[in-house]
The first five atom37 places (N, CA, C, CB, O) and aatype in JSON, in Angstrom:
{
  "aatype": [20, 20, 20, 20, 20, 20, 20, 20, 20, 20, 20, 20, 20, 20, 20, 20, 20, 20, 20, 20, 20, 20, 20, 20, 20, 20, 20, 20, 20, 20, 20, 20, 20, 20, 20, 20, 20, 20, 20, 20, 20, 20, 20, 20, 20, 20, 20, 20, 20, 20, 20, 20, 20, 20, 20, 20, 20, 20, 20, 20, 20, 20, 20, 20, 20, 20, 20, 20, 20, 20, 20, 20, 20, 20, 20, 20, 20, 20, 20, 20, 20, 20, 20, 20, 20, 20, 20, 20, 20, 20, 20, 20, 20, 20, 20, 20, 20, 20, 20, 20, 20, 20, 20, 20],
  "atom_mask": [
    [1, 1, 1, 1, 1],
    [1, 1, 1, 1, 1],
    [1, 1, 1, 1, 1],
    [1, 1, 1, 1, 1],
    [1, 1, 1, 1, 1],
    [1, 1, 1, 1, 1],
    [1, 1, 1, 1, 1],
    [1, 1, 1, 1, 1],
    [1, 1, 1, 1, 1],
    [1, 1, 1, 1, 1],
    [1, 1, 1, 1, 1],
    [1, 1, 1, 1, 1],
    [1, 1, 1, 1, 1],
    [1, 1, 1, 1, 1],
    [1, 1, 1, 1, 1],
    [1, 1, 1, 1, 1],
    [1, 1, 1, 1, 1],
    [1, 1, 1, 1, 1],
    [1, 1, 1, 1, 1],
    [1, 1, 1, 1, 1],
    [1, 1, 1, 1, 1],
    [1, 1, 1, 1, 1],
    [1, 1, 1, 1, 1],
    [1, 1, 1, 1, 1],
    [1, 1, 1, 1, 1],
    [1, 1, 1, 1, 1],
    [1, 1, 1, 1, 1],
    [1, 1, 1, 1, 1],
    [1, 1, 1, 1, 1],
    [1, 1, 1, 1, 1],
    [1, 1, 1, 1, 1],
    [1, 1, 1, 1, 1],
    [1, 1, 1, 1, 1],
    [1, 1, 1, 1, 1],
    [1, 1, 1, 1, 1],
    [1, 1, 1, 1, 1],
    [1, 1, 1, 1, 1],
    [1, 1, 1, 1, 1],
    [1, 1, 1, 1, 1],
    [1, 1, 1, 1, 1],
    [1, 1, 1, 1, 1],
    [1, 1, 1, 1, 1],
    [1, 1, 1, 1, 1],
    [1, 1, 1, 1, 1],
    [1, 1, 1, 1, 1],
    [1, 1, 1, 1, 1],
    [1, 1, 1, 1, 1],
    [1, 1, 1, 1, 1],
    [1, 1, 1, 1, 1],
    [1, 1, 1, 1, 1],
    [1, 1, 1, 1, 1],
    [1, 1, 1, 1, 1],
    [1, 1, 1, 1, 1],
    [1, 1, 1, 1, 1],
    [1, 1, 1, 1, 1],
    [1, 1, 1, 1, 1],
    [1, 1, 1, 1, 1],
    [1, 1, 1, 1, 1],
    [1, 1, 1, 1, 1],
    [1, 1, 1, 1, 1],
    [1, 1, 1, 1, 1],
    [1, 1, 1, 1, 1],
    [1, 1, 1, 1, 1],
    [1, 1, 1, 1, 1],
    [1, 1, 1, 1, 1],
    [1, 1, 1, 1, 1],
    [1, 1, 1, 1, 1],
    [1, 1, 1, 1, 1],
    [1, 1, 1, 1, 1],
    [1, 1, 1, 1, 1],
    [1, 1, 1, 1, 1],
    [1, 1, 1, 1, 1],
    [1, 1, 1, 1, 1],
    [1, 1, 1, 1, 1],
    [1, 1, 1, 1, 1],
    [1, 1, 1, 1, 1],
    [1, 1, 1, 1, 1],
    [1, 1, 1, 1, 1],
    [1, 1, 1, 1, 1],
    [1, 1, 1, 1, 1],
    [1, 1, 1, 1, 1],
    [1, 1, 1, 1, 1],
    [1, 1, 1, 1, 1],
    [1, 1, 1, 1, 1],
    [1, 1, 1, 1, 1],
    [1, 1, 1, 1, 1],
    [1, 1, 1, 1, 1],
    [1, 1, 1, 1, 1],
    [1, 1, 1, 1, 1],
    [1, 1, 1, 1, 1],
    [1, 1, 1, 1, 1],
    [1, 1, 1, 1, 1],
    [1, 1, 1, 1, 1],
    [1, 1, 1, 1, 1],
    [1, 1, 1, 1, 1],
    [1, 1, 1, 1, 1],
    [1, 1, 1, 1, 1],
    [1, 1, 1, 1, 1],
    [1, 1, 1, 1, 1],
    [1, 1, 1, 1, 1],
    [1, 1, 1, 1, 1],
    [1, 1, 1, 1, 1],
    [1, 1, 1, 1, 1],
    [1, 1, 1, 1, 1]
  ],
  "atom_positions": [
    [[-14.8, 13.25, 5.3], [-14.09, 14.5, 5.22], [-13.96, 14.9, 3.76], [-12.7, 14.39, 5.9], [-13.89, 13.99, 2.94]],
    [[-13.92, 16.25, 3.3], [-13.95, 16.54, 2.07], [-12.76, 17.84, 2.13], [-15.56, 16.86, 1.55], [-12.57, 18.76, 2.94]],
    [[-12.27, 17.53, 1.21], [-10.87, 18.63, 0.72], [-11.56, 19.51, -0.42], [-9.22, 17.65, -0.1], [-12.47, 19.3, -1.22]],
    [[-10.7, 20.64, -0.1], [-11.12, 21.84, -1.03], [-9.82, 22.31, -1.58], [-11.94, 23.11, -0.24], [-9.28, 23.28, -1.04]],
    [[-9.33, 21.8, -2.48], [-7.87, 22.08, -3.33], [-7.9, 23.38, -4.57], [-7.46, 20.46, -4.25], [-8.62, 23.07, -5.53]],
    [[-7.47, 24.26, -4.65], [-7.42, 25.72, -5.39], [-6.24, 25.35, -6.45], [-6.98, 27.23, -4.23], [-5.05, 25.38, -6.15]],
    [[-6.88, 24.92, -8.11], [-5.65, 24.83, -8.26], [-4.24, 25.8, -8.49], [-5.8, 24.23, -8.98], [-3.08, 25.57, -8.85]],
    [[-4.66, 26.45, -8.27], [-3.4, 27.42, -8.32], [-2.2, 27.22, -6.77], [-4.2, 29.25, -8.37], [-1.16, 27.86, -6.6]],
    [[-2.74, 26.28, -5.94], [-2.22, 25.82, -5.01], [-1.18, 24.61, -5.66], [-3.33, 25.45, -4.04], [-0.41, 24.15, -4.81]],
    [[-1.09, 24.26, -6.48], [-0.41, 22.96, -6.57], [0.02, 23.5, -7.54], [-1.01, 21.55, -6.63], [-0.36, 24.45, -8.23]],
    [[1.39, 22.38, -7.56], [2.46, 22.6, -8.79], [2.27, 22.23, -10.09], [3.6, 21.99, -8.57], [1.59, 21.21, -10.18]],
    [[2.65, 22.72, -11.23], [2.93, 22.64, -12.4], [4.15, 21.74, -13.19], [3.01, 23.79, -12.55], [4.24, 21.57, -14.41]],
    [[4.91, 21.31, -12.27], [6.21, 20.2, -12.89], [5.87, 19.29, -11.56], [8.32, 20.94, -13.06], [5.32, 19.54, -10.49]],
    [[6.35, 18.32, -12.04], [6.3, 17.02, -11.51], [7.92, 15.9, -12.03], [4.65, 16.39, -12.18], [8.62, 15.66, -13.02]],
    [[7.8, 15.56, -10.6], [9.13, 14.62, -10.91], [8.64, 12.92, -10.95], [10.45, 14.88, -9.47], [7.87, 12.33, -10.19]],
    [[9.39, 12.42, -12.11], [8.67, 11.02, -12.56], [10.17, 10.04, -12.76], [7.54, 11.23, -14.34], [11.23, 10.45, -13.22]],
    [[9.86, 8.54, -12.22], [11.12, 8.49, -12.1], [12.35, 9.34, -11.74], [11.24, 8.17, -12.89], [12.45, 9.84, -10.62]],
    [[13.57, 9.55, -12.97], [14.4, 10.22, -12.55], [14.87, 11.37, -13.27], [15.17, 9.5, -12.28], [15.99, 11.87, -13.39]],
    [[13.47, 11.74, -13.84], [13.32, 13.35, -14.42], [12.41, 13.78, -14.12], [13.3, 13.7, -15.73], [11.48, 13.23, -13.54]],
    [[12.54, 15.29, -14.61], [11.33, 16.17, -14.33], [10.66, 16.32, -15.74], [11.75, 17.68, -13.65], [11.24, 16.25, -16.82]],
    [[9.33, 16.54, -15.51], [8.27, 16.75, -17.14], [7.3, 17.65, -16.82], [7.3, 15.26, -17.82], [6.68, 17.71, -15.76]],
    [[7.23, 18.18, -17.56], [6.33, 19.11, -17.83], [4.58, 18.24, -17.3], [6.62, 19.56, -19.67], [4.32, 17.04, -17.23]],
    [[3.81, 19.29, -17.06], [2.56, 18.76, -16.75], [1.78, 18.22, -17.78], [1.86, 19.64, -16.18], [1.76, 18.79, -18.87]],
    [[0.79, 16.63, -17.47], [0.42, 15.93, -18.53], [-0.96, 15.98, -18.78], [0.83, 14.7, -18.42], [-1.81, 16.17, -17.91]],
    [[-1.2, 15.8, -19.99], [-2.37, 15.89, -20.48], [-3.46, 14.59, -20.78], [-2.06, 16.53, -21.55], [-3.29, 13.58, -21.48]],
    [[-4.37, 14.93, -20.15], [-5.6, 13.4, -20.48], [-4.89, 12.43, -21.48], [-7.38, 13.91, -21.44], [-4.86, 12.92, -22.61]],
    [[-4.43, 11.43, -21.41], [-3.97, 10.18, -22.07], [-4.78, 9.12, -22.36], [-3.08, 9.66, -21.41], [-4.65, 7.99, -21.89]],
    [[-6.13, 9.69, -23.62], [-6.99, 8.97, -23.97], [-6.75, 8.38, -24.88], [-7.86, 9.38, -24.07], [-7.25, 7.28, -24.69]],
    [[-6.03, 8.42, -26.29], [-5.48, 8.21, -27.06], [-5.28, 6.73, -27.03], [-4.62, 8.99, -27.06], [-4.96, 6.39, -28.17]],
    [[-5.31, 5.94, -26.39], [-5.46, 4.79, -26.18], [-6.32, 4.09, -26.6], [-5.44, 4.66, -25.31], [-6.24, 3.11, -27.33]],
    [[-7.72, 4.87, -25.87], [-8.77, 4.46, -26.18], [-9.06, 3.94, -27.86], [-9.53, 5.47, -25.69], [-9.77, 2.99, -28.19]],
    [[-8.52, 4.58, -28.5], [-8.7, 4.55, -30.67], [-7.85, 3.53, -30.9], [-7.96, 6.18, -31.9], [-8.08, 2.67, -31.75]],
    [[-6.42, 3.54, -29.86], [-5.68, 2.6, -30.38], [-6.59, 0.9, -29.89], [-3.97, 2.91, -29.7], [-6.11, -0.17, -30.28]],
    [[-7.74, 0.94, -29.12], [-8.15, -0.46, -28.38], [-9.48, -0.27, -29.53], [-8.53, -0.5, -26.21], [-10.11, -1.33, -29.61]],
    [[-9.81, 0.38, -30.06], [-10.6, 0.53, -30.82], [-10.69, 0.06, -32.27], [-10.66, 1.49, -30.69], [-11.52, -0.55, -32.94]],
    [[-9.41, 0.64, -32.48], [-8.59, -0.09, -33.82], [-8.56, -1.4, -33.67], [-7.05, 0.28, -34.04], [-8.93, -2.34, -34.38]],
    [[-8.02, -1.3, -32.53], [-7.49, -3.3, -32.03], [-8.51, -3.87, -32.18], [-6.98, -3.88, -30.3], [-8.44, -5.09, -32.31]],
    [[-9.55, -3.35, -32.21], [-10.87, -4.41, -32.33], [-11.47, -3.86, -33.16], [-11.85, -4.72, -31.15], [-12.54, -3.79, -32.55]],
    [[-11.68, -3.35, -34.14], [-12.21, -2.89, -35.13], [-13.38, -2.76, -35.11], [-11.97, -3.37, -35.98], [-14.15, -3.42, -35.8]],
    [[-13.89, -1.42, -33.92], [-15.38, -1.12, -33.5], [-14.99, 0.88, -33.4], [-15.97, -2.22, -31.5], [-14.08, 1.67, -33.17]],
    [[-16.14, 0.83, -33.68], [-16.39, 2.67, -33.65], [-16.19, 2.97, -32.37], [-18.01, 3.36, -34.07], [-15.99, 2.22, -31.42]],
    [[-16.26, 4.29, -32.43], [-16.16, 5.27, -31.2], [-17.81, 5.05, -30.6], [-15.71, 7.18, -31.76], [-17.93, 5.61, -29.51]],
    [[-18.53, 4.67, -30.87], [-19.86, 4.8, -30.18], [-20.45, 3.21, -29.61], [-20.98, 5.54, -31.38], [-21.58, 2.78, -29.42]],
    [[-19.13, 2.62, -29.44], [-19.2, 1.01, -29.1], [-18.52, 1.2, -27.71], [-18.26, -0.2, -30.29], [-17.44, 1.78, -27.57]],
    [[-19.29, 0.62, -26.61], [-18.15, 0.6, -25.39], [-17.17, -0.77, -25.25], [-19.01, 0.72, -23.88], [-17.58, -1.87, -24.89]],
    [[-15.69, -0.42, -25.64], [-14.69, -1.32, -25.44], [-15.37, -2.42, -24.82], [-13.55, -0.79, -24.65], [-15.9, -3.14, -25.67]],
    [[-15.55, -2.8, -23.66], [-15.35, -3.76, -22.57], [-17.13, -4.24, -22.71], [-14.66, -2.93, -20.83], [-17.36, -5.38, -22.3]],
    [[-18.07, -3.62, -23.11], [-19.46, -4.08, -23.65], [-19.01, -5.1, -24.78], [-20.46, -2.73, -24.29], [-19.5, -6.23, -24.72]],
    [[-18.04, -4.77, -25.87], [-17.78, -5.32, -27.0], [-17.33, -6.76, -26.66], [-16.82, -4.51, -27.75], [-17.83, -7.8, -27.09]],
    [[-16.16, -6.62, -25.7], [-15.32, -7.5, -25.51], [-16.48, -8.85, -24.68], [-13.94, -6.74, -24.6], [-16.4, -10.07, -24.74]],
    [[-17.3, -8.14, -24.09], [-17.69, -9.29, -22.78], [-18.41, -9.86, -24.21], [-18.92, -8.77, -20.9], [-17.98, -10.94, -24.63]],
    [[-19.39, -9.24, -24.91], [-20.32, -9.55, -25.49], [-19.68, -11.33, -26.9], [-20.85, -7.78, -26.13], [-20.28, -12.31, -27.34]],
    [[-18.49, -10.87, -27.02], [-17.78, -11.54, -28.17], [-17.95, -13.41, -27.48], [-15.75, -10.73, -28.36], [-18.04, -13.72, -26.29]],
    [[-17.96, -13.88, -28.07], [-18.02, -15.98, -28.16], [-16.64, -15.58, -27.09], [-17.53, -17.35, -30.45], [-15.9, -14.61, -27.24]],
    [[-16.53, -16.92, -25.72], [-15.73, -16.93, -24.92], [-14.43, -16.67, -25.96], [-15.87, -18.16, -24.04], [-13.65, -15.71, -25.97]],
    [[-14.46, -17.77, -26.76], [-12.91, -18.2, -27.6], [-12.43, -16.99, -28.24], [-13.05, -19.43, -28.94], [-11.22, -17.04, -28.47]],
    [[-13.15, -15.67, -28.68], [-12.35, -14.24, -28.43], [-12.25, -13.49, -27.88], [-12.28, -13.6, -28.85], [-11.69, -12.41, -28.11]],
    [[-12.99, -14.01, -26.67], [-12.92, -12.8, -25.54], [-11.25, -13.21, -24.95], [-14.46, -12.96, -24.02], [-11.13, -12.19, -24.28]],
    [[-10.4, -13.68, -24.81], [-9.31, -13.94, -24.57], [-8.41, -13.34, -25.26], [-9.2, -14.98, -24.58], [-7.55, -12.72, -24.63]],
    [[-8.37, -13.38, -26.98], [-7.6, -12.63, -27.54], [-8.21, -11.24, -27.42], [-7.35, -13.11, -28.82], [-7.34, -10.61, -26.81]],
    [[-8.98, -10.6, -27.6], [-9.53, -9.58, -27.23], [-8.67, -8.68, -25.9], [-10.9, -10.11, -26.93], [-8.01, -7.66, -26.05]],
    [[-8.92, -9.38, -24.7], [-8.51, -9.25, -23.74], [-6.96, -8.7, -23.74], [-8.8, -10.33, -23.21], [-6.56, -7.61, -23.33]],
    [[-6.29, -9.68, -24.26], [-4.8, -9.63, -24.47], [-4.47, -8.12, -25.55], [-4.28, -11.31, -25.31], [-3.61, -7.29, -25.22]],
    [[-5.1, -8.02, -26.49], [-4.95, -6.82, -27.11], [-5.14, -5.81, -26.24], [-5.73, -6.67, -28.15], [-4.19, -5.04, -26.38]],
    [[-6.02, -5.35, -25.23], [-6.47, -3.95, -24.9], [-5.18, -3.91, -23.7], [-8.38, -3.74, -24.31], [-4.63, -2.88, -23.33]],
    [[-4.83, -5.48, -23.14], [-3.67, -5.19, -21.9], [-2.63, -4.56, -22.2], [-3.08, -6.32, -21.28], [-2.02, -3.74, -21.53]],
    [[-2.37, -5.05, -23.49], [-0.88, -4.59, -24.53], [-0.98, -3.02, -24.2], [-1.02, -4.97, -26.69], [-0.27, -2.35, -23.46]],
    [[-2.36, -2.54, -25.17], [-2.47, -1.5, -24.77], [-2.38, -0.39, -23.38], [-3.15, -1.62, -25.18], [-1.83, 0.65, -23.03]],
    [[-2.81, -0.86, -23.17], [-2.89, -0.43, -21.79], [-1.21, -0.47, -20.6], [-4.17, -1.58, -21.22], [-0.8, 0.28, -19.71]],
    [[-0.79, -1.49, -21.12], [0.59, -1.6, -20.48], [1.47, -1.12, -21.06], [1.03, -2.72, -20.25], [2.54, -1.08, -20.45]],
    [[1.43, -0.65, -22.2], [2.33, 0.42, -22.83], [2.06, 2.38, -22.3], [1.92, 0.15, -24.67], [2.82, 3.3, -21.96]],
    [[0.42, 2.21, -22.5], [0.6, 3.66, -22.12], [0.72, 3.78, -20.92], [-0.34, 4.53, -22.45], [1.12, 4.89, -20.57]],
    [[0.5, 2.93, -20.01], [1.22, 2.64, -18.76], [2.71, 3.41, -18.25], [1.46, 1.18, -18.91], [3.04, 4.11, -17.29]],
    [[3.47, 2.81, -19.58], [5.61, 3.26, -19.26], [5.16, 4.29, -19.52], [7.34, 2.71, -20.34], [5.63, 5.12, -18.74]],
    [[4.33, 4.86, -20.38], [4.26, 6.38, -21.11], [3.73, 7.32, -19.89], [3.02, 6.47, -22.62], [4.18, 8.44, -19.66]],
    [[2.98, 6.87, -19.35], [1.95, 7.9, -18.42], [2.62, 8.9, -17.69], [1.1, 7.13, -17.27], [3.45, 8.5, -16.87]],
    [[2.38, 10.54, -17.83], [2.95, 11.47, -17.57], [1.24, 12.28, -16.43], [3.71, 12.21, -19.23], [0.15, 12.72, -16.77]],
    [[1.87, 12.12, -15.19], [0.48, 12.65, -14.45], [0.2, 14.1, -14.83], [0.6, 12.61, -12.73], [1.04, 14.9, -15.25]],
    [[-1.53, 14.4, -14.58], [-2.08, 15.65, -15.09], [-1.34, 16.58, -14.1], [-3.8, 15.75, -15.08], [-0.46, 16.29, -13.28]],
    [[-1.82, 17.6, -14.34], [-1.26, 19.03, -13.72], [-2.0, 18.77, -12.03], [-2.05, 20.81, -14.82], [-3.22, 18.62, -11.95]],
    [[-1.49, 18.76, -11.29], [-1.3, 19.08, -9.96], [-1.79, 17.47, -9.44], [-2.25, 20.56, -9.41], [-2.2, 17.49, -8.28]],
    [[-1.82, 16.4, -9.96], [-1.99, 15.48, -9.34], [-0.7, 14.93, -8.18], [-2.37, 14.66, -10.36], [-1.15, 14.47, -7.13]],
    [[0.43, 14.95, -8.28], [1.48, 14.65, -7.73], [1.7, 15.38, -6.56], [2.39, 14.72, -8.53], [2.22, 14.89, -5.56]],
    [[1.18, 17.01, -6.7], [0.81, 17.33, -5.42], [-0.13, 17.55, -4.43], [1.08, 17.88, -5.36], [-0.11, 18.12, -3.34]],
    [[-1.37, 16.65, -5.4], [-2.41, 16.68, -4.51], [-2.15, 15.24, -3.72], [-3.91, 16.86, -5.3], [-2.34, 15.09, -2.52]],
    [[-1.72, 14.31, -4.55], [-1.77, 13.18, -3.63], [-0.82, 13.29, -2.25], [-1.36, 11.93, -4.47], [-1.09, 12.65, -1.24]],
    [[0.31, 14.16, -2.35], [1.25, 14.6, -1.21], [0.69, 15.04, -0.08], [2.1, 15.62, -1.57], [1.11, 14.76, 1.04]],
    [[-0.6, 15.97, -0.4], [-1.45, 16.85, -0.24], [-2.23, 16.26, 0.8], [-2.09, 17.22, -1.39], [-2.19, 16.63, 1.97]],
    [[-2.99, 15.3, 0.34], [-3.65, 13.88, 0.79], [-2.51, 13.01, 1.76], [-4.06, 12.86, -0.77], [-3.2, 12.44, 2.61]],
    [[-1.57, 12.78, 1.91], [-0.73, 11.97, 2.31], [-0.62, 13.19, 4.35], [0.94, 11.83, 0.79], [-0.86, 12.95, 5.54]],
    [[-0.2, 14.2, 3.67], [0.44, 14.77, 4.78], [-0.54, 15.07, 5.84], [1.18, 15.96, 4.4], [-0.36, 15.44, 7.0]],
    [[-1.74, 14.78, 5.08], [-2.95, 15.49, 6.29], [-4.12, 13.82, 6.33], [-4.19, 17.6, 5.31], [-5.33, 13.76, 6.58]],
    [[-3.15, 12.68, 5.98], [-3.73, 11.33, 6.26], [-4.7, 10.89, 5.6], [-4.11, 11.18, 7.39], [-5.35, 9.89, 5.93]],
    [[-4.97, 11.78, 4.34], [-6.58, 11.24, 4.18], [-6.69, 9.98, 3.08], [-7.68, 12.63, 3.54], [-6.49, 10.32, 1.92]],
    [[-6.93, 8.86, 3.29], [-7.05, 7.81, 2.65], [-7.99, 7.97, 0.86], [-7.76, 6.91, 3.83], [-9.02, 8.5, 0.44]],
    [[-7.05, 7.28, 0.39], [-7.32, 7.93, -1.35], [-8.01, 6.04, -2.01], [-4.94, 8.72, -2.56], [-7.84, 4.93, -1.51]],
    [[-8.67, 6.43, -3.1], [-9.02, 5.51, -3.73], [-9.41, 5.45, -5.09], [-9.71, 5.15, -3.16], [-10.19, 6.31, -5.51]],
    [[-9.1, 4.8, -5.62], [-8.87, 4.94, -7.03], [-9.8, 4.01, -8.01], [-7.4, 4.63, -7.24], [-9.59, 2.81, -7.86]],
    [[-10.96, 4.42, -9.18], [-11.84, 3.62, -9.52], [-11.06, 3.6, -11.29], [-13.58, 4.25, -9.12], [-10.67, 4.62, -11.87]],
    [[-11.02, 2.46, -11.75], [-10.62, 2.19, -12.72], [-11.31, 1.05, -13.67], [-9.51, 2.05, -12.38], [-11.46, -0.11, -13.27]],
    [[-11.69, 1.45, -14.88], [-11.63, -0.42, -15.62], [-10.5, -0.9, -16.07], [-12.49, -0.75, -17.02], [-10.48, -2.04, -16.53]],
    [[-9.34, -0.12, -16.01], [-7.87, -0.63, -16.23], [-8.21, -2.62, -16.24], [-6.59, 0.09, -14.54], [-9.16, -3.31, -15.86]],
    [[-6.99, -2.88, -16.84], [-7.27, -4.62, -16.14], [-5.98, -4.72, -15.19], [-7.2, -6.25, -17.59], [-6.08, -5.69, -14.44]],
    [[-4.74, -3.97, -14.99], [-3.92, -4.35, -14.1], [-3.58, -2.71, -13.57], [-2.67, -5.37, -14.75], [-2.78, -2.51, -12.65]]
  ]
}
């Protein structure tokens, strides 16, 4: 089955925890900070870098990008109409799935 969502159909505020926020914007910014953490360019793929490194830093490696990642985690403010598309998805049953290299 395939959905056809208009965004002008879905909302613009979103409730997170136990406020409301304004609609969020791509939260890539991360990416420079895991970049930094490992001190490789923008034209290096993170997780190419990491597998590629001697076992004995692929561990610390590892542990740096989670940090990362589990911080912008508390931070994460969903994009514009995601909160009501997944509702969207919920009320008319349709099973959702989510592809990530996240590590948790």
């Amino acid at each position: 089955m395939y959905v056809h969502i208009t965004y002008s159909t879905l909302n613009r505020k979103y409730q997170t925890t136990n406020h409301w926020t304004q609609e969020g914007e791509p939260q890539n910014y991360m990416f420079g900070e895991m970049r930094a953490a490992l001190n490789i360019t923008k034209e290096v793929d993170i997780l190419d870098h990491v597998h590629a490194l001697p076992d004995a830093e692929q561990s610390e490696a590892f542990a740096k990008i989670q940090a990362i990642e589990r911080e912008a985690m508390e931070k994460q403010i969903p994009q514009a109409g995601l909160v009501s598309l997944m509702e969207y998805l919920d009320e008319k049953g349709i099973h959702k799935g989510i592809c990530t290299r996240n590590f948790e």
